[in-house]
N, C-alpha and C positions, 0 to 999 in steps of 0.2 A: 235917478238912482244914485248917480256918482255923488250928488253932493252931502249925501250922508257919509259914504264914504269917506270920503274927503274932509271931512270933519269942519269945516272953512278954514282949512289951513292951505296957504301956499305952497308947501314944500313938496315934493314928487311923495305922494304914499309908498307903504311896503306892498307889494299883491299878494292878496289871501291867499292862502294855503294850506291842505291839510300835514298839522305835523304830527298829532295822535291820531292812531285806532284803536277802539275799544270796543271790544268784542267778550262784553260782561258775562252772555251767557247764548253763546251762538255755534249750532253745529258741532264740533268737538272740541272748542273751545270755550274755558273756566275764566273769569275774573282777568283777563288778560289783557292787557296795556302795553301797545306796540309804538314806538313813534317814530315817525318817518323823516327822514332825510331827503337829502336833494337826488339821491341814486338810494333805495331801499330794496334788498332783495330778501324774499321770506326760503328759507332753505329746512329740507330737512326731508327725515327719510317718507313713503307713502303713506299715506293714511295721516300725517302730523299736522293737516288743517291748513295746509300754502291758497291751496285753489279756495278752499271757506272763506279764506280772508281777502283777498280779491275779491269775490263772491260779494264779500256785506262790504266791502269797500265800493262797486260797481253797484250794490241795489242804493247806497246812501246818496251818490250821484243821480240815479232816476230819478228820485223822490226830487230830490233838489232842483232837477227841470221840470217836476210838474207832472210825473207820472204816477199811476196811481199803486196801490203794492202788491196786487195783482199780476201788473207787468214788474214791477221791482222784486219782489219774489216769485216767480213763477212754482218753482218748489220750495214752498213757505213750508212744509212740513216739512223739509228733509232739513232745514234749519233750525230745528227746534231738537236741543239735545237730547240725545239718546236716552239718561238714564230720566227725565225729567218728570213725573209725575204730575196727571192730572188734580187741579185742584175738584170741590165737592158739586163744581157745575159740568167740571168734563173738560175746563180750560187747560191749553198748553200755550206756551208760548216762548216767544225768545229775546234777548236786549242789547241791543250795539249804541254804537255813538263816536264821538271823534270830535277833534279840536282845530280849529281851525284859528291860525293865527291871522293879525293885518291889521290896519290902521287904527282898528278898534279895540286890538288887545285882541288876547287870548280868548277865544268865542267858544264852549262845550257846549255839543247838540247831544243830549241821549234818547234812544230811544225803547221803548216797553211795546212788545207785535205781540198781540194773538193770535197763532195759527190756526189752533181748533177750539172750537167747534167751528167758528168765521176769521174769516180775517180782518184785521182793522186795527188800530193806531189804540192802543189803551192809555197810552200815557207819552208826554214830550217834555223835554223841560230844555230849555234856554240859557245859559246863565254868563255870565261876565263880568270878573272882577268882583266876584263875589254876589252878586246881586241876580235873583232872579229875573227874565226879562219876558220867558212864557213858559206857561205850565199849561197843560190838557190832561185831564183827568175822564174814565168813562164812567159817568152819572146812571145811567139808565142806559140797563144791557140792551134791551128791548130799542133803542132809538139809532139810527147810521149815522151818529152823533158824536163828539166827544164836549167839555166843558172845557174852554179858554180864558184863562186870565193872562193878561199882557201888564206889564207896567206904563203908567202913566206920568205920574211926578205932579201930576197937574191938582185942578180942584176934585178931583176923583182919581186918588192913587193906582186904584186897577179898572182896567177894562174888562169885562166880559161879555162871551158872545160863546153861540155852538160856531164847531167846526167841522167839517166832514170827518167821518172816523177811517178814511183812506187815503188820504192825502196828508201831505206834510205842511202839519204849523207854518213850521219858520218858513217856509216857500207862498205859504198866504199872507204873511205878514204885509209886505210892501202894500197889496193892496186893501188892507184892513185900517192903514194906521196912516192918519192925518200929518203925523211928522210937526204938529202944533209946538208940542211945551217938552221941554228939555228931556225930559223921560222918553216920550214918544221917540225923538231923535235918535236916543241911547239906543230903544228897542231898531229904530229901520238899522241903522248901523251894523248893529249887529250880523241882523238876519240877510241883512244885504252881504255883506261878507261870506256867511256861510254858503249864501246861491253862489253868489259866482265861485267859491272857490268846486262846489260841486259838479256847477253845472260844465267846468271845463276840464272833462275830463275826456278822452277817448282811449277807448278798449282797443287793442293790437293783438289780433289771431291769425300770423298768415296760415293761409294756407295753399301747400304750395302747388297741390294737384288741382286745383284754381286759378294759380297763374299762369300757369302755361302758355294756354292759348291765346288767340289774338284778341281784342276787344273792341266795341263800337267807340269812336270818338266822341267825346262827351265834356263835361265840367268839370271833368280832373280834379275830384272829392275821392281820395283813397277811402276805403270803407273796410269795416272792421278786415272783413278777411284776407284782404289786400287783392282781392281774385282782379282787380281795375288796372293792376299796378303800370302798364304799358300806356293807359288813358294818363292816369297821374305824371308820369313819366314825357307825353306827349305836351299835355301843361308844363311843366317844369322848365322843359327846355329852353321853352321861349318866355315866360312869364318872371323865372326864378333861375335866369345861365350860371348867373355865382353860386347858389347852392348848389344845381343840376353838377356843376364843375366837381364841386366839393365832393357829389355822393359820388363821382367817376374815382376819382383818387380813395374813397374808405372802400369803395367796389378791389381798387386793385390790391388790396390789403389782407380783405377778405375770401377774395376767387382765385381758381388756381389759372396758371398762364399771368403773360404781361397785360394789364388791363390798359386801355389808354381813353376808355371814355364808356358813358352808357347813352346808348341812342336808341334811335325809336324808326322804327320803317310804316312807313304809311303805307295798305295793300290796294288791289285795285276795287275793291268791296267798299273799301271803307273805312273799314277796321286798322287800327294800329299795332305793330309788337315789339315788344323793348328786344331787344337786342344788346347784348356785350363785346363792345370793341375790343380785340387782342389785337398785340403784333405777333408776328409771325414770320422768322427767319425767312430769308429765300429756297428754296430747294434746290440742291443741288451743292456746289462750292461751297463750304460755310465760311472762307473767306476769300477777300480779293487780294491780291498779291497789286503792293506798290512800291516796288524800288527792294528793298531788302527787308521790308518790315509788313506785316499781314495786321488787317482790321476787320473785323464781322462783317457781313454783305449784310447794306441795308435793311430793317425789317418793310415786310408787306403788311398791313391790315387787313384782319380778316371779321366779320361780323358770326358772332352767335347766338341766335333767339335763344331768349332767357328759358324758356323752353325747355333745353339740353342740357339745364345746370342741373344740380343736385340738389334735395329739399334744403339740405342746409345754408347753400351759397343763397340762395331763391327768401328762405327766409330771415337771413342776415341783409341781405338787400332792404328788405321792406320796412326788419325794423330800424334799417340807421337812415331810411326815406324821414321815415314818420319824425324820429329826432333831429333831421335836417330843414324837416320843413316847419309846418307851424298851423293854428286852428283854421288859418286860411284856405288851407291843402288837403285838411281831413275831413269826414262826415260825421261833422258834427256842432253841437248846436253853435252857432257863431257870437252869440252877446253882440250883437252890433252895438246896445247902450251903453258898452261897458268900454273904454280905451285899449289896446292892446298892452299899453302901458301898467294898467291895472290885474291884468290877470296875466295868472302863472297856472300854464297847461301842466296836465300829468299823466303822464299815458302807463296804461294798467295793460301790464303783459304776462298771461299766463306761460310757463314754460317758457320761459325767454331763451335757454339755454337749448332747448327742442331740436335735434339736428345738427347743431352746431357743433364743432371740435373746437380745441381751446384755445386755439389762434383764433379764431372767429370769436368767440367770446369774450375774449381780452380786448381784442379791437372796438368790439360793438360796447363795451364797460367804460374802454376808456373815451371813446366818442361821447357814451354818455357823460361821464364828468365833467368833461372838457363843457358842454354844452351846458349842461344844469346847472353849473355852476355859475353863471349868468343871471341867473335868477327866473328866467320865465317858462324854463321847462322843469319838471321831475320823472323821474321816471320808479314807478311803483311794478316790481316782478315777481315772481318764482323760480326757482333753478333747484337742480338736482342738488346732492348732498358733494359729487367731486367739484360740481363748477362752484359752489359756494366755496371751498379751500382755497381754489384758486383766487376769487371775489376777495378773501380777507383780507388779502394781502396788497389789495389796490386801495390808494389814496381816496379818499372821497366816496368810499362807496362801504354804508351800513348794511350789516346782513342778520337780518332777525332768526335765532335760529328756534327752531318750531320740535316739539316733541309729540309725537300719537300718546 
């Protein structure tokens, strides 16, 4: 796969990325063209389409590892706008798409869904640099089919072939296309960018009456809801001590008391649970008398199962894990073909702001910049209409603002 990517050039590539969404005509959004940044927060009051666009940003990523739009829409009708009129067969449907930038140039995928009567792929198109590189069109309602033309360059300018009408084009490409004569090349390229930048993304939902409790030791893969966190946690320690360190220090930024670490207690079950190191004055004297001048009496450390915190500390924890660690750490899909080098994670956070007060908010914003700006993470969220004022006013950090 890399070496279309990689164009045969020697130099270090850029890693794909999505930096438009386009959301033509999806759920309560019109004609609308978002583009995303290295920190991108969608803000605004309810009902103004934040969670929608997440929404067709997360089903554009299924599709791109290979899922079908069944599982990528599961409420394919509640994505199909409101006022939208059936055409004279009874069809509705809906159109997103997005841009993916990387070594190939500026990559636009869009897409044309019919939700009713069925669901299925009516139309795809490709294009790069001006040049179209696949289009699917549906020929025959009657077939679970769609018509693909690919470009070639070669002694037959286009390919054609059917393709499922539930699955995504560009994600069959690679294995459709010979990669022979310069066209062909043009097309893997392309489409090869568009996967990976899709397929590496994971969704962050903690949730914190989930974490609570203690959990079985395992493969420390945090997972969407973070309910593992104490497993993840129990990996970290010893696998990742420099980050593990790092997340102890954004812990004591974010939680209330002196933090001086996050640790993990192994039970006699089996089970592990995170725990938060405080210190903790002595009781008693609050100081010790030496000569003529008084100094605090030593702190004691005390442990608190994460447990005890509050939704908000619990769920600041988890999201600045996730931007501490890396695809290595989370559940989700790994690219092992693809270099770490080459791709740039993007973790899609709905309610980022969910619980949090605005010390907590600042901190986990600014953790993110600090971090994204690196180039191998982004972070794609949501936030209410107050943390977005506050958001504006941080370096680095785009905030799309969204109207109902």
């Amino acid at each position: 796969m890399m070496r279309q990517l990689i164009g045969g050039s020697t130099r270090r590539p850029a890693r794909p990325a999505l930096t438009e969404l386009r959301l033509s005509a999806f759920a309560s959004h019109r004609a609308a063209i978002h583009p995303l940044g290295p920190v991108t927060l969608f803000a605004g009051a309810s009902g103004s389409g934040k969670s929608s666009a997440l929404r067709a940003y997360e089903a554009l990523a299924r599709l791109g590892a290979g899922d079908d739009l069944a599982t990528a829409f599961p409420d394919a009708a509640d994505c199909v706008p409101e006022r939208a009129r059936p055409d004279a067969q009874g069809r509705r449907g809906f159109r997103i798409g997005c841009t993916v930038d990387g070594p190939a140039g500026p990559v636009h995928l869009d897409l044309a869904v019919q939700a009713e009567p069925r669901l299925r792929i009516v139309g795809e198109r490709l294009t790069c640099r001006g040049r179209t590189l696949l289009a699917t069109a549906l020929r025959d309602p009657g077939r679970d089919a769609v018509q693909a033309e690919w470009h070639t360059a070669g002694a037959t300018p286009v390919t054609r072939a059917p393709f499922p009408d539930d699955l995504l084009g560009t994600a069959l490409l690679p294995l459709r296309v010979a990669g022979k004569t310069k066209g062909q090349l043009e097309v893997l390229a392309a489409a090869e960018q568009v996967v990976v930048a899709l397929r590496s993304v994971f969704v962050c939902d903690p949730q914190p009456d989930l974490m609570r409790a203690p959990v079985p030791a395992g493969e420390g893969r945090l997972r969407r809801g973070c309910d593992n966190l104490a497993e993840v946690l129990h990996r970290t320690r010893t696998d990742c001590p420099r980050r593990h360190a790092r997340l102890a220090s954004v812990a004591g930024a974010g939680c209330a008391g002196t933090v001086t670490g996050v640790g993990v207690e192994e039970l006699a079950d089996g089970r592990v649970r995170a725990v938060l190191e405080r210190a903790v004055a002595q009781a008693g004297a609050a100081y010790v008398r030496a000569g003529a001048g008084a100094s605090p009496a030593m702190p004691r450390p005390t442990a608190t199962p994460l447990g005890r915190l509050g939704d908000g500390e619990l769920r600041y924890l988890a999201l600045a894990l996730v931007l501490l660690t890396g695809p290595g750490v989370l559940a989700m899909d790994q690219l092992a073909e693809v270099p770490d080098a080459m791709r740039t994670l993007t973790v899609l956070a709905d309610g980022c702001d969910r619980g949090l007060d605005r010390r907590q908010l600042t901190e986990l914003l600014g953790l993110a910049t600090t971090i994204c700006a690196g180039g191998h993470i982004r972070l794609v969220a949501t936030v209410g209409e107050s943390a977005a004022a506050s958001a504006r006013e941080m370096p680095g950090v785009s905030v799309v603002e969204l109207r109902p």
